[in-house]
N, C-alpha and C positions, 0 to 999 in steps of 0.2 A: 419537313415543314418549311414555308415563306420564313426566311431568318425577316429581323426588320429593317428598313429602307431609310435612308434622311429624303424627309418631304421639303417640298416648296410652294410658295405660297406663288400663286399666279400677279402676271403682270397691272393686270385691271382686277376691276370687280361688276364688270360686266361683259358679257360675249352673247354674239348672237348666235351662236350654235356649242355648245359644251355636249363631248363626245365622252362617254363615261366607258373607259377603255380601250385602248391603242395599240392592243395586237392587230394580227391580222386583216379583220375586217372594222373595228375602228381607224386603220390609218388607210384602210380602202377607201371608206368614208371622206377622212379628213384630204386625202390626198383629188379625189374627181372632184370635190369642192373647191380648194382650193383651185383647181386646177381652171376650174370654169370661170371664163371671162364675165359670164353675166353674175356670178355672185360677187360681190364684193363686202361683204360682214366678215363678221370675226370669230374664230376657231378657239377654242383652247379644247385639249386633250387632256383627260385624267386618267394618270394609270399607276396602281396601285405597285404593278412587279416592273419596273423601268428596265429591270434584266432581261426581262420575258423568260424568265426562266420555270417559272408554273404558267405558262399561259400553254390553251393546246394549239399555238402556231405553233410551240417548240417542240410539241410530241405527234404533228402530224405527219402522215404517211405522203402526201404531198403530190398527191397522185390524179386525173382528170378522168369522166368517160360520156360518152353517149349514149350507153346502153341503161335510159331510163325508160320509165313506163308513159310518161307525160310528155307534150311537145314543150312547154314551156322550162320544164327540167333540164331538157336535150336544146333547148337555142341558150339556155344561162350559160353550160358547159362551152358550146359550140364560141360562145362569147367570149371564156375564158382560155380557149385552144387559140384564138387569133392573138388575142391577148399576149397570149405568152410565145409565139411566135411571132409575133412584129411588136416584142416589147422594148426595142429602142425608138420605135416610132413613136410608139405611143409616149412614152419619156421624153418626146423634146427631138428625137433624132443627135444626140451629142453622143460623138467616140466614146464618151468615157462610161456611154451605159454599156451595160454586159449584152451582147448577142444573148438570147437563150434559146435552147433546145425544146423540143418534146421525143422523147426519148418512147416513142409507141413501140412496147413491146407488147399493147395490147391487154383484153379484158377478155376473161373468161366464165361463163356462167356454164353451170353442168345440172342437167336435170337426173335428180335419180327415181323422175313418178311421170306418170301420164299426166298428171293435172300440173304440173309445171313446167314440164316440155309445153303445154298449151300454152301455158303462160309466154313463156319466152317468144316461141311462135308469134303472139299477135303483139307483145312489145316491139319484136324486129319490125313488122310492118309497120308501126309509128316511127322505129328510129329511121328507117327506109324513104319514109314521107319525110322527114327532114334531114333526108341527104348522107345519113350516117352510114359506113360499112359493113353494117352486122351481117353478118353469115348464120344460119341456121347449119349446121352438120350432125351427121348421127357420129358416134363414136369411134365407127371405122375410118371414116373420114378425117379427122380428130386426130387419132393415132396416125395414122398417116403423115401428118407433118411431127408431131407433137409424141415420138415414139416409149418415149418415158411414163408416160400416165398410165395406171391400173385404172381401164376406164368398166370392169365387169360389172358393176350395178349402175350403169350409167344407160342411161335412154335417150341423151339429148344434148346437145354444147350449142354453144350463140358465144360467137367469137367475132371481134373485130379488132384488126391490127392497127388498123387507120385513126389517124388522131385521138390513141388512147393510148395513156402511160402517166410516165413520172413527168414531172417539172420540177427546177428549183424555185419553191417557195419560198424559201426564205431568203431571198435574194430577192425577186419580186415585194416581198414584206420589209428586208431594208431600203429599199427605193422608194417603197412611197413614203414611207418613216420620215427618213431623212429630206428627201423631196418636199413632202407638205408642209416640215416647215421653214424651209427656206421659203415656203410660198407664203408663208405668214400665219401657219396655223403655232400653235403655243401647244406645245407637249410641257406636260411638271409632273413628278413623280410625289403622288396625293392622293385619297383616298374621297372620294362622296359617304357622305356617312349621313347625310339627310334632306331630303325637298320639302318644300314649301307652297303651297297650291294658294291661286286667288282665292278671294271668296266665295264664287258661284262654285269651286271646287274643278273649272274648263282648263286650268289650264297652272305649270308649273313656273312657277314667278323665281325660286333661287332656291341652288343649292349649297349646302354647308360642305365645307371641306373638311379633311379633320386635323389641319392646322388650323381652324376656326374659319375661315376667310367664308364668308357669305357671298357668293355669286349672282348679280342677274343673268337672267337666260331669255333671249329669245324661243330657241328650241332645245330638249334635251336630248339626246341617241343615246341607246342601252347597247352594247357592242361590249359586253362582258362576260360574254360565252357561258360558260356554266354556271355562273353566279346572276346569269339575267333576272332569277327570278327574286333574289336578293336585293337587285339596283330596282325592280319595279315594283316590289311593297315599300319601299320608300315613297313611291307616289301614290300609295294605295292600290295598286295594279295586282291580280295573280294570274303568273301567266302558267302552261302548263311544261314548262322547261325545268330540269331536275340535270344533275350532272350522272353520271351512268360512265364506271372506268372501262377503262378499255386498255389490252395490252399489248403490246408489239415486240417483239425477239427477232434481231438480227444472227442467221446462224451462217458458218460455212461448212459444203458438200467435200468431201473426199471424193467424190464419183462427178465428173461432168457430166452436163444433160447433152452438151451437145449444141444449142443453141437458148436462146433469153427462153423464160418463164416467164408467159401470160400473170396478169393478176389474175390467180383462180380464185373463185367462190366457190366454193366448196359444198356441198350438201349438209353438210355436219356443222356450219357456221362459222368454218374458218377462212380464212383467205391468206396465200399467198403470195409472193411475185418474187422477181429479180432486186435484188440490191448490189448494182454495181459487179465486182466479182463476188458476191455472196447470197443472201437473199435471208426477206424480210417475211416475217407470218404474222396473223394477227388473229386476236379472239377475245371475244366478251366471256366474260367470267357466266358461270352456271349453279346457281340463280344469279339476275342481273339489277340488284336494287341500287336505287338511291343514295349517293353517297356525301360525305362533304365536300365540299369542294378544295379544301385541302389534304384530301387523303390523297396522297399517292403511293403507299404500301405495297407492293406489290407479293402476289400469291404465286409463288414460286413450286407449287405443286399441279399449278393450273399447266406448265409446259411440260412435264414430266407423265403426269396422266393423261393429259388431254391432246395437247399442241402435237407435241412429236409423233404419237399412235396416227394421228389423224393423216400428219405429214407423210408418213412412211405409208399408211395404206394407201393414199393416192400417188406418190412418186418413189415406189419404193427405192428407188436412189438414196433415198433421204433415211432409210435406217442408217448409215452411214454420217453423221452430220455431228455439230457440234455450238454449240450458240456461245455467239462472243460479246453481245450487249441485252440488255432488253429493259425493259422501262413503262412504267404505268399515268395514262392520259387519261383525259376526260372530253366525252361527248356531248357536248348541250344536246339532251336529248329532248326533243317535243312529243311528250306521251300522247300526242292529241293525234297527231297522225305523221307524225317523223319531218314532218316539213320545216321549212324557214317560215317564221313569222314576221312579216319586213311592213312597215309605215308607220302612221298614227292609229294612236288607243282610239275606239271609237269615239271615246267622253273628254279623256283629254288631250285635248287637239296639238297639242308640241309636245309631247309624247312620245317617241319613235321608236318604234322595234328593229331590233335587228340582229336577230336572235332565233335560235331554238333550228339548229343546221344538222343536228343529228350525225354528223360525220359527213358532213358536205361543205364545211364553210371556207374551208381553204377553195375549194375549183371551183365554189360559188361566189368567192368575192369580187371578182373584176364587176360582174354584174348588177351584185347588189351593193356595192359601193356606186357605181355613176348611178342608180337607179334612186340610192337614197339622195343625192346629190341634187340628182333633177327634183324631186319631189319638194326638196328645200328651197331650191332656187325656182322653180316654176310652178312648184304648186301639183305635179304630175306629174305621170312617167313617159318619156317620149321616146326614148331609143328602143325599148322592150318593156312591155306591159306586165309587173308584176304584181297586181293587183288578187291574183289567185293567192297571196303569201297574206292577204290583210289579215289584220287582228279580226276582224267582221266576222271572220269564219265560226272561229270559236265563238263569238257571242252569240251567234245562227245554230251552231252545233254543225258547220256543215264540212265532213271533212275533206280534204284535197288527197285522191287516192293515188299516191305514187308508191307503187310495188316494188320497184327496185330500189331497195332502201338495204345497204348491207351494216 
């Protein structure tokens, strides 16, 4: 459980953008804001874990790919691959930012049915139209490089080594941290515990901290990952974001493969890849409800029945293994249709989503951090039109079909 934090009470009691959250993608946020010469307002940042220690930056897998079903999915990713390959440029060009890697050992989806080999089949040709490496192979193909896999119920692979793998996020996540505010945004470790709406009910006028301090706001940003739906009934908002655990076990092999392990997707719902000299698995619990957003309990029968069986039927190498960490996170998950929910409420106009990423929001933030940025400062989006993520959807009922959702 969150032990308790000494809070602080911010410098003003007015900001023209208050970002409720400053993991990941709140300090993606605060960071292209600041960063942009045509904003000139003022930032403060509220984050209740200033450790980050329950936020899921801390428990993400931290990993990038192309191989979505949507073209706007696939240029957000393609966004965040240059990103973090010319990520001292982007920082200013100064020695003392970190080079980073992308570490493409690759993405592997495996069909075990006719109707998902299709599937995959006509996703490659959209990732193909925007440029992406996916390969379609049958199994023998597969095996071929990849000679450790039990691929016998297998009908299908869609593999691409090219600009897909791991990154260090959280390296990227102390940079812009640290960075925005030096650039003048106000990080305090405090809690929003209530808004205050004008009178026509358009628009959020201040929020309460829970050291009392009463805030004006220009605009407010939700950037609190699994508790989104928490910070937006505070404005009277429901959105359809729910926190859904999720769990990850670091093991090591006694048996080498030989060469890196693909991230595989697995048939059975599990996935997993390389972790340095060891390697990471991951899997939603069975059934997969709603949780607090402070559970992180972990079901330690879930790798013993489930995880391991699964592992070893696909790389039988892996009866042989042995797990040396593992750990329980949380997905903002969007039951609406898996997607990010990114801009203003329809009704209340400084309002800002930026929320409900399903297990995308780490390789989605470069993007929808400058995209909120722009939207703030110019009122639109002008680098990459992410206007498919509006809240509008949901009030339409209309939903945004991206299939590759793991």
């Amino acid at each position: 459980m969150p032990t308790a934090i000494k809070t602080h009470s911010p410098e003003h009691t007015s900001y023209d953008v208050v970002i409720i959250g400053g993991a990941m993608l709140g300090s993606s946020v605060a960071w292209f804001l600041s960063s942009n010469p045509d904003f000139t307002g003022s930032i403060l940042v509220v984050e209740k874990d200033p450790a980050y220690e329950f936020c899921s930056t801390a428990h993400t897998n931290s990993c990038v790919r192309q191989q979505f079903s949507t073209e706007i999915n696939i240029r957000i990713s393609q966004f965040t691959i240059d990103f973090v390959k010319n990520f001292r440029d982007y920082m200013g060009g100064s020695p003392d930012v970190p080079d980073l890697t992308l570490q493409s050992f690759g993405y592997l989806y495996l069909a075990d049915n006719d109707s998902f080999a299709d599937e995959l089949r006509a996703r490659q040709k959209v990732q193909e139209r925007c440029g992406a490496g996916t390969k379609i192979l049958t199994p023998e193909e597969l095996k071929a490089d990849y000679g450790f896999y039990n691929l016998d119920d297998i009908v299908l692979c869609s593999l691409n080594t090219e600009n897909e793998g791991y990154f260090e996020g959280s390296t990227i996540f102390e940079w812009w941290r640290r960075s925005a505010g030096k650039q003048g945004a106000e990080y305090i470790a405090n809690e929003v515990i209530s808004m205050t709406k004008s009178a026509n009910g358009q628009k959020i006028e201040t929020v309460t901290l829970a050291t009392g301090d009463v805030i004006s706001c220009g605009t407010v940003i939700n950037a609190t990952g699994p508790r989104a739906a928490l910070t937006a009934r505070m404005a009277g908002i429901d959105i359809p974001v729910e926190p859904r655990k999720r769990y990850t076990y670091i093991f090591a092999a006694e048996d080498n493969l030989g060469r890196d392990l693909p991230l595989t997707i697995d048939p059975s719902g599990m996935h997993m890849r390389q972790y340095g000299e060891q390697f990471m698995a991951g899997s939603p619990p069975d059934p997969d409800p709603a949780v607090d957003p402070d559970d992180f309990a972990e079901d330690h029968s879930l790798w013993e029945n489930n995880v391991w069986p699964m592992l070893a039927n696909r790389v039988p190498q892996f009866e042989r293994i042995r797990m040396t960490s593992s750990w329980a996170g949380h997905y903002a998950f969007n039951v609406f249709d898996h997607n990010a929910i990114i801009g203003p409420h329809s009704e209340i106009s400084n309002f800002l989503f930026v929320n409900g990423f399903s297990g995308h929001g780490l390789q989605q933030s470069p993007a929808m951090g400058r995209g909120i940025s722009e939207l703030v400062t110019y009122g639109e989006y002008r680098s990459l039109d992410l206007s498919a993520f509006s809240y509008q959807r949901i009030v339409k009922n209309e939903h945004m079909h991206e299939k590759a959702v793991i």
